[in-house]
C-alpha positions in Angstrom: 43.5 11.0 42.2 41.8 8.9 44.5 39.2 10.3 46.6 40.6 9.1 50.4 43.8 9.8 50.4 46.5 7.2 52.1 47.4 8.5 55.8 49.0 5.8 57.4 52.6 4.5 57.3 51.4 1.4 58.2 49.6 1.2 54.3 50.3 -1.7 52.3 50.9 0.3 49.6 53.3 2.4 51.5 55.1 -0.8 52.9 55.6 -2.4 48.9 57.1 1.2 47.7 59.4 0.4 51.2 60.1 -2.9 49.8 61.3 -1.8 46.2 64.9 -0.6 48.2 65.9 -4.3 48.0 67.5 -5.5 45.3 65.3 -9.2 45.4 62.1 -7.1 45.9 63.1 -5.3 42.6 64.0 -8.6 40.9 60.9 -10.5 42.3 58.3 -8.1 40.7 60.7 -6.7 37.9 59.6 -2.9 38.8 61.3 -0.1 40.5 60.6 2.8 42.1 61.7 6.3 40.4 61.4 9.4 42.5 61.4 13.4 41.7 60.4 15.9 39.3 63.2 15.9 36.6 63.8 12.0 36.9 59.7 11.3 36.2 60.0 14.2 33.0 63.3 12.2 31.4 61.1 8.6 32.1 57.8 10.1 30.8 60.1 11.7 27.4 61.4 8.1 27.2 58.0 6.8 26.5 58.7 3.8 29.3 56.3 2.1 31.1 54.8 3.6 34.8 52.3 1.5 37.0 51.7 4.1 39.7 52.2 7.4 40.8 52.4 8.3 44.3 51.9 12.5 45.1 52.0 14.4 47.7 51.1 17.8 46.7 52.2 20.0 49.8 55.5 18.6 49.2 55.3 20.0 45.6 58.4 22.0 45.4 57.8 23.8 42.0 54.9 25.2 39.7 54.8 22.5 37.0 54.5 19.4 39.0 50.4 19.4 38.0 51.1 19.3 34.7 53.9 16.3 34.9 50.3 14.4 37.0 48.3 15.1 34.2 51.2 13.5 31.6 51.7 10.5 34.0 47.6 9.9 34.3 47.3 9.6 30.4 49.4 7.8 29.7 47.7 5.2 31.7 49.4 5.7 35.2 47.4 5.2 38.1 47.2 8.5 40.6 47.5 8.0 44.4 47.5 10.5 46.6 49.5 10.1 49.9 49.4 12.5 52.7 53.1 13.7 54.3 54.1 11.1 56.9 53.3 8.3 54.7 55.2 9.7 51.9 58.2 10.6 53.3 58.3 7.0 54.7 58.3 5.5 51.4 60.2 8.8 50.1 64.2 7.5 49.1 65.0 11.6 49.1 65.9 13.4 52.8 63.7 16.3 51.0 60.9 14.4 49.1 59.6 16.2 46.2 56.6 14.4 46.5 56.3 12.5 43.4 57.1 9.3 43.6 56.4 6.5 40.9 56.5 2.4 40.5 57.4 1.2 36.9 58.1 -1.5 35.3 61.5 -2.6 34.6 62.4 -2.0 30.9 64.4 -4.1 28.3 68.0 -4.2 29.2 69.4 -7.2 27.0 72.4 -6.0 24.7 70.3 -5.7 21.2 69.2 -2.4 23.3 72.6 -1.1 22.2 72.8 0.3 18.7 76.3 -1.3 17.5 76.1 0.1 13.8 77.8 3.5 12.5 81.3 3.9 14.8 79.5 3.4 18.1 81.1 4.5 20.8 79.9 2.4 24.4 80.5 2.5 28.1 81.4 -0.9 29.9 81.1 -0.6 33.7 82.3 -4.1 35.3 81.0 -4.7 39.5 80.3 -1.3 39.8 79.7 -1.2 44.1 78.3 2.4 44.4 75.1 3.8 43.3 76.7 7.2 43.2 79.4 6.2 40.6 77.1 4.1 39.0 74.5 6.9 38.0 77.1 9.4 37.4 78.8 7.3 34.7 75.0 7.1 33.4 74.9 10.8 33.2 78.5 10.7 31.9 77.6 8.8 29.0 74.3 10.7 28.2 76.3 13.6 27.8 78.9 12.3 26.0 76.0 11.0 23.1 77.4 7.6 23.6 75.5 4.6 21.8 74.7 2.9 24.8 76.1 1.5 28.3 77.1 -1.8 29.6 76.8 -2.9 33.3 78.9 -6.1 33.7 78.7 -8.5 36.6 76.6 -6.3 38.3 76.9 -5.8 42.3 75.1 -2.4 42.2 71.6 -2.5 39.9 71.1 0.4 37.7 67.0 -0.2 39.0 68.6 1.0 42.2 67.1 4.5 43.4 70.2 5.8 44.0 71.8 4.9 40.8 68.0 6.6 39.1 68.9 9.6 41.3 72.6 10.3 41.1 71.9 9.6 37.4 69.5 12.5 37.3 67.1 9.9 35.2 69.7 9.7 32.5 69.2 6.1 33.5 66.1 6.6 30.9 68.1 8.2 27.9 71.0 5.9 27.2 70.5 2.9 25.7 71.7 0.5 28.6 72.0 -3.4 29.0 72.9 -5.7 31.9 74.8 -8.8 31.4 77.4 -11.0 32.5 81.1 -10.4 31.6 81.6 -13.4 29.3 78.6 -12.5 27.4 79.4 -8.7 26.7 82.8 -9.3 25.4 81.2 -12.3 22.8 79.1 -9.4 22.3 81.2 -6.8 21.3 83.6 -8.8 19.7 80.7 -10.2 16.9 80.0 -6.4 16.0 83.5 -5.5 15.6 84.2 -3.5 18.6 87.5 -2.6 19.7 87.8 -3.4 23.5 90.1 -0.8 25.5 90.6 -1.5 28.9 91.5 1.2 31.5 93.8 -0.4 34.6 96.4 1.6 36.0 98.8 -1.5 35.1 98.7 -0.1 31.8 101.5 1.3 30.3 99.8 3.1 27.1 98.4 6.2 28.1 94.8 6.9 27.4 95.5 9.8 25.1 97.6 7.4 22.9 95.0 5.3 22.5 92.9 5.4 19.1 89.6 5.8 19.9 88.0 6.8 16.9 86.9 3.7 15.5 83.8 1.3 17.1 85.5 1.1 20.6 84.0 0.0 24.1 85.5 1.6 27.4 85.7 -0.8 30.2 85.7 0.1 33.7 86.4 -1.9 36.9 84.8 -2.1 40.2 86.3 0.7 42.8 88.0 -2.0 45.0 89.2 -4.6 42.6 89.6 -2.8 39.5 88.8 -4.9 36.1 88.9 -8.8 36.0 91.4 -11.0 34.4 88.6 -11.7 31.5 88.6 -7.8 30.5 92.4 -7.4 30.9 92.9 -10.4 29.0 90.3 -9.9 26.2 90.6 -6.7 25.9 92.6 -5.1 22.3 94.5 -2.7 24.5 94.8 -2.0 28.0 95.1 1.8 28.5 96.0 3.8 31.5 95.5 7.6 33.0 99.2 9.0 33.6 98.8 10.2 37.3 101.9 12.1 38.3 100.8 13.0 41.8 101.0 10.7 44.9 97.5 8.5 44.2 97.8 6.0 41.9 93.7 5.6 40.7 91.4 7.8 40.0 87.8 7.5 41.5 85.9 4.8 38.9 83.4 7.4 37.5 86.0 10.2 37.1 88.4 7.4 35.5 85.1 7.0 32.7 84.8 10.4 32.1 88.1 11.3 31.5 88.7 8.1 29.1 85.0 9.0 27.1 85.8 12.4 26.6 89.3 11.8 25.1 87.0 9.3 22.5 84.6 12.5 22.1 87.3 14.7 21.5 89.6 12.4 19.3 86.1 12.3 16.9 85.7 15.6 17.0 88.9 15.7 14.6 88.8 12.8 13.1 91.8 13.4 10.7 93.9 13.9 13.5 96.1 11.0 14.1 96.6 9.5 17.6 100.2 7.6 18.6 98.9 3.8 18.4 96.0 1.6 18.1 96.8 -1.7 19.9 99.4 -2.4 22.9 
C-alpha cells in the first residue's frame, strides 16, 4: 500500500473512480470499476486484468480480505489505500466493503462464445435494468451455459450494478456485446437454432426442443423482442401464464426458458412435442 493514505473526497483519484458510473466515462477509458469481496475473488479466479485496487481496511467486513490484497498485488495490481469518507464517496455499495478495484475492460466480441459441442447460449436484446441484467448473468452461470449475448445494449454489462447484482458471474460466463443484426449472422453460421420467447407466441416453452445447439432470446422489459428476433428467429416460444398478468419479469422469463433447455438435456432421449413453429 502506499504510505499516505488518500483522505480527501476532493482526490482525483477518488473523482475518476466517481466518473466510472457513466457509461461514456466507461467507454472513454475502456475500464470499469468492480466493487466487493466475492465479485474481486470470481475476477481474480478469471485471471482478467486489474489496474488498481482501492482498500479501506476498517471497512473490511470479513477475515480473508488480506489475503484477496495480497492476490490482487501480485498479480501486478497497484494498492491504494483510501481512508473512510473518501471511500464511501467513490463506494457504489450503501455498505461499502471496502475493496474497490479499476480494470480493464475485457474481450467481449462473439469468438468469446464457444459455439462447438451442442452449445446452449443466452441472448438478452435492450436489456434497461442492471438488476435484470446481472441476474440473467448469474442465471446463465448456473445453468453452465456456453456463453451470453447482450444485443442492442441500453444497460452495459461494465455497469456496477449489473457486476453486483451478477455477484461477479459477469467474470465466469463467456459473454459478448454486439448489435442485433450481427448476433443472428452469428448464430446462424454456427448452426444455432434461434428460439424466441414473446408472449405472442403460441408454442409453449416446454414444447419447444431445446436439446440441440439453441440460443434463448430475450427482449427488453418495456418493448419486449424486436421484429428482427421475431422474424429470424426458428420458433417463437411462449410461457403459458394462466393467471391475470400476461409477462413475466425479463430475468424470471430467462430462467424459466434455460432451465427447461437444462432439464430437457438432462434426458436427452426424452422426446419433446415439436421443433419449429
Amino acid at each position: 500500500m502506499v504510505s499516505d493514505p488518500i483522505t480527501s473526497p476532493a482526490n482525483t483519484r477518488i473523482k475518476a473512480l466517481v466518473r466510472l458510473r457513466d457509461r461514456r466515462e466507461r467507454d472513454a477509458t475502456r475500464t470499469f470499476a468492480v466493487e466487493g469481496y466475492r465479485e474481486l475473488l470470481r475476477f481474480l479466479d478469471a485471471g482478467l486484468s486489474m489496474r488498481t485496487l482501492f482498500v479501506c481496511p476498517e471497512l473490511f467486513v470479513g477475515s480473508n480480505e488480506s489475503a484477496l490484497v495480497d492476490r490482487c498485488r501480485q498479480s501486478g495490481a497497484e494498492i491504494v489505500e483510501v481512508s473512510d469518507i473518501p471511500f464511501r464517496k467513490a463506494s457504489y455499495r450503501d455498505r461499502p466493503e471496502g475493496l474497490l478495484a479499476v480494470a480493464a475492460q475485457f474481450d467481449t466480441s462473439l469468438d468469446a462464445i464457444p459455439l462447438t459441442e451442442n452449445p446452449l447460449v443466452l441472448v438478452a436484446e435492450s436489456i434497461e435494468k442492471p438488476g435484470n441484467l446481472g441476474t440473467m448473468l448469474r442465471t446463465a452461470e448456473a445453468a453452465g451455459l456456453a456463453g451470453m449475448i447482450v444485443a442492442d445494449p441500453t444497460t452495459d454489462p461494465f455497469n456496477p450494478n449489473v457486476v453486483r447484482a451478477s455477484l461477479g458471474t459477469v467474470f465466469a460466463v463467456p459473454l459478448s456485446i454486439t448489435d442485433t443484426a450481427t448476433a443472428i449472422d452469428h448464430l446462424r453460421s454456427a448452426g444455432v437454432v434461434i428460439m424466441a420467447t414473446t408472449p405472442e407466441a403460441v408454442l409453449p416453452y416446454y414444447e419447444a426442443d431445446l436439446r440441440g445447439p439453441t440460443a434463448l432470446v430475450v427482449g427488453s422489459e418495456q418493448y419486449g423482442l424486436s421484429p428482427a428476433w421475431l422474424d429470424e428467429a426458428d420458433a417463437n416460444i411462449v410461457i403459458p401464464m394462466p393467471g391475470s398478468v400476461d409477462s413475466l419479469n425479463a430475468a424470471m422469463a430467462a430462467g424459466v426458458a434455460v432451465f427447461e433447455a437444462v432439464r430437457q438435456r438432462s434426458r436427452p432421449s426424452e422426446p419433446t412435442s415439436i421443433h419449429f413453429a
